[in-house]
C-alpha positions in Angstrom: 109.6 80.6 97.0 109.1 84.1 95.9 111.0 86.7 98.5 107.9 88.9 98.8 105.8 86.0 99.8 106.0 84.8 103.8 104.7 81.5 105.1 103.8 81.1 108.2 105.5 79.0 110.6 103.2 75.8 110.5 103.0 75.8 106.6 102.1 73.0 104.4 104.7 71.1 102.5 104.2 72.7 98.5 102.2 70.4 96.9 98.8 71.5 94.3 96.8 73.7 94.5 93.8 72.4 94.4 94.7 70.6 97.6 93.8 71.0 101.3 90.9 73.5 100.8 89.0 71.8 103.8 85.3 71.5 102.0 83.4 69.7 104.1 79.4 68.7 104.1 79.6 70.2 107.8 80.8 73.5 106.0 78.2 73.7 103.3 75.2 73.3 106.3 77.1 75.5 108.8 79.3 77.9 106.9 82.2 77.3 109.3 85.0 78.1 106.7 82.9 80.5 104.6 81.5 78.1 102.3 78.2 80.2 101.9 80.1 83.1 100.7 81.4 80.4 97.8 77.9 79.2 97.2 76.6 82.8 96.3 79.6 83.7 94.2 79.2 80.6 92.1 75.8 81.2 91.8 75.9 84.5 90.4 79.3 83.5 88.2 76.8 80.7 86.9 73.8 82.9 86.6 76.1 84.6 84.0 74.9 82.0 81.3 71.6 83.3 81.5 70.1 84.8 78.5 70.3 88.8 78.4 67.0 90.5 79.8 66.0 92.4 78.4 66.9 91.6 74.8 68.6 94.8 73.5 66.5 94.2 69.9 63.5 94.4 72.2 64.8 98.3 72.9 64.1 98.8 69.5 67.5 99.2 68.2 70.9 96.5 67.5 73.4 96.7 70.4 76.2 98.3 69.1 79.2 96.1 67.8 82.1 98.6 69.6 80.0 97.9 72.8 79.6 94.4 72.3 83.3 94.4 71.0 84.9 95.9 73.7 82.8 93.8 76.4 84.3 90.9 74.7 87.9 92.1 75.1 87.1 93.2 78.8 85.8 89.5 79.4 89.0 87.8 77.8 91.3 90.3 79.9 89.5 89.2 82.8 90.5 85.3 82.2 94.1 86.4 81.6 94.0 88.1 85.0 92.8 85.6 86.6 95.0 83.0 85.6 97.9 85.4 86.6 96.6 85.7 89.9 95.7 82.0 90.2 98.9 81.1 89.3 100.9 83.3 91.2 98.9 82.5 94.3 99.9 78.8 94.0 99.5 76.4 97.2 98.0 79.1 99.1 94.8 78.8 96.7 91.8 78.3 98.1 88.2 79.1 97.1 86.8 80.0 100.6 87.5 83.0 102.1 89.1 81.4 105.4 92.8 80.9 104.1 94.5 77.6 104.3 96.7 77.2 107.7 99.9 78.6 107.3 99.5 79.8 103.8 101.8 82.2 102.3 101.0 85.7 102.0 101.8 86.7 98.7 102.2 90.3 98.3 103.8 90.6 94.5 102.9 90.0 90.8 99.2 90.5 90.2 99.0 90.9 94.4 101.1 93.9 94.2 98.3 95.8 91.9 95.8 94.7 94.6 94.7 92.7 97.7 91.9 90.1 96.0 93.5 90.1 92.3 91.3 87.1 91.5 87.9 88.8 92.8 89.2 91.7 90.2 89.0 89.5 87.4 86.0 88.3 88.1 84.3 91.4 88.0 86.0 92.1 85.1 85.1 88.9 83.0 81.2 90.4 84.4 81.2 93.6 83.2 82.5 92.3 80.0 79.6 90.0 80.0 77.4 92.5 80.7 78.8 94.9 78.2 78.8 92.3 75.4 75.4 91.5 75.7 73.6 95.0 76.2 71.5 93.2 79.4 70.4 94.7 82.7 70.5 91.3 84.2 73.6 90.6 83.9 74.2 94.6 85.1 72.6 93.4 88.0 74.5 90.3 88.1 77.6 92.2 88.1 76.1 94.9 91.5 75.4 91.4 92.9 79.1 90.2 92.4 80.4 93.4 94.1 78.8 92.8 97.3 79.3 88.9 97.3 82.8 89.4 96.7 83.1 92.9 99.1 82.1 91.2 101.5 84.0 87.7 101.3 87.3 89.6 101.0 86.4 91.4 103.8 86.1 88.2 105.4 88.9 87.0 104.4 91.2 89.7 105.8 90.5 89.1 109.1 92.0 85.5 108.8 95.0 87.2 107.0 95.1 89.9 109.6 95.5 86.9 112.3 98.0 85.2 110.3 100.4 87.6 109.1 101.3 90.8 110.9 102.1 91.9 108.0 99.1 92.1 106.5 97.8 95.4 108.1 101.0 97.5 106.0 100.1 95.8 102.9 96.7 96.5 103.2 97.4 99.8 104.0 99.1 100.3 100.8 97.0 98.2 98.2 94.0 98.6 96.6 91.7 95.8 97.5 89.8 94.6 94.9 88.6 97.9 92.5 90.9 100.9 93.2 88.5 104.5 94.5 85.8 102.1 94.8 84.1 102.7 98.5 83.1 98.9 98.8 85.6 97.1 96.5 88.6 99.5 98.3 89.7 99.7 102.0 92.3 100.4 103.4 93.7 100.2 107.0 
């Protein structure tokens, strides 16, 4: 186990990741674990494969390639990102924003740049989308994944607040999800 990572005294034996993330049908119709905050972020993530709108030709001039160029680059360094942060977070992994019982808190690696390194590359991987295909859709795609994600985070601190006392100087000291952002940072 990592030394800047503390697990709570009721945690889980190691095991996958993918394990022990408590979906439930009760959760989907009642929201008891967050589950609606996960339904709106993969909607919008989804809503991503959308065509753009409007088409830039219909603007009356070709995107520009550096544009569409550098959006591409943005949305590949957002899937690097990601899988940093998914792999560093490990066991502790969950896609709700109620943590799993006696999860880790990992506080290094791509958690030491911020608090919600995951929700970061997935705004990323959006504005790259965005950028690469010249659409105000998907702009407003990306606004929508701010606030989904703002808020869920918020959510989820409250659990890690509970958890780990801990959490309140590391949250004082790291960015949350966007650095000088008024929604996407907050700090204690």
């Amino acid at each position: 186990m990592d030394p800047t990572s503390t697990r709570s005294p009721k945690s889980p034996p190691e095991g996958s990741a993918f394990g022990g993330w408590g979906l439930s049908w009760g959760g989907w119709l009642d929201n008891r674990r967050g589950e609606w905050w996960l339904l709106a972020q993969l909607a919008l993530i989804a809503a991503h494969l959308l065509l753009p709108w409007p088409a830039p030709g219909g603007w009356g001039y070709a995107w520009p390639l550096p544009l569409a160029a550098a959006g591409l680059v943005m949305f590949v360094l957002g899937l690097l990102l990601a899988a940093q942060a998914f792999w560093r977070l490990g066991p502790s992994l969950t896609p709700l924003p109620d943590p799993k019982p006696g999860a880790a808190l990992i506080t290094s690696g791509a958690y030491g740049r911020c608090r919600h390194p995951l929700y970061q590359a997935i705004l990323i991987c959006s504005l790259g989308v965005a950028l690469a295909l010249g659409s105000l859709l998907h702009l407003a795609l990306l606004l929508g994944l701010c606030a989904v994600l703002g808020g869920k985070a918020r959510r989820e601190e409250r659990q890690l607040l509970a958890l780990h006392p801990e959490y309140s100087a590391y949250r004082a000291a790291t960015a949350a999800i966007v650095p000088g952002l008024p929604w996407l940072d907050w700090r204690a």
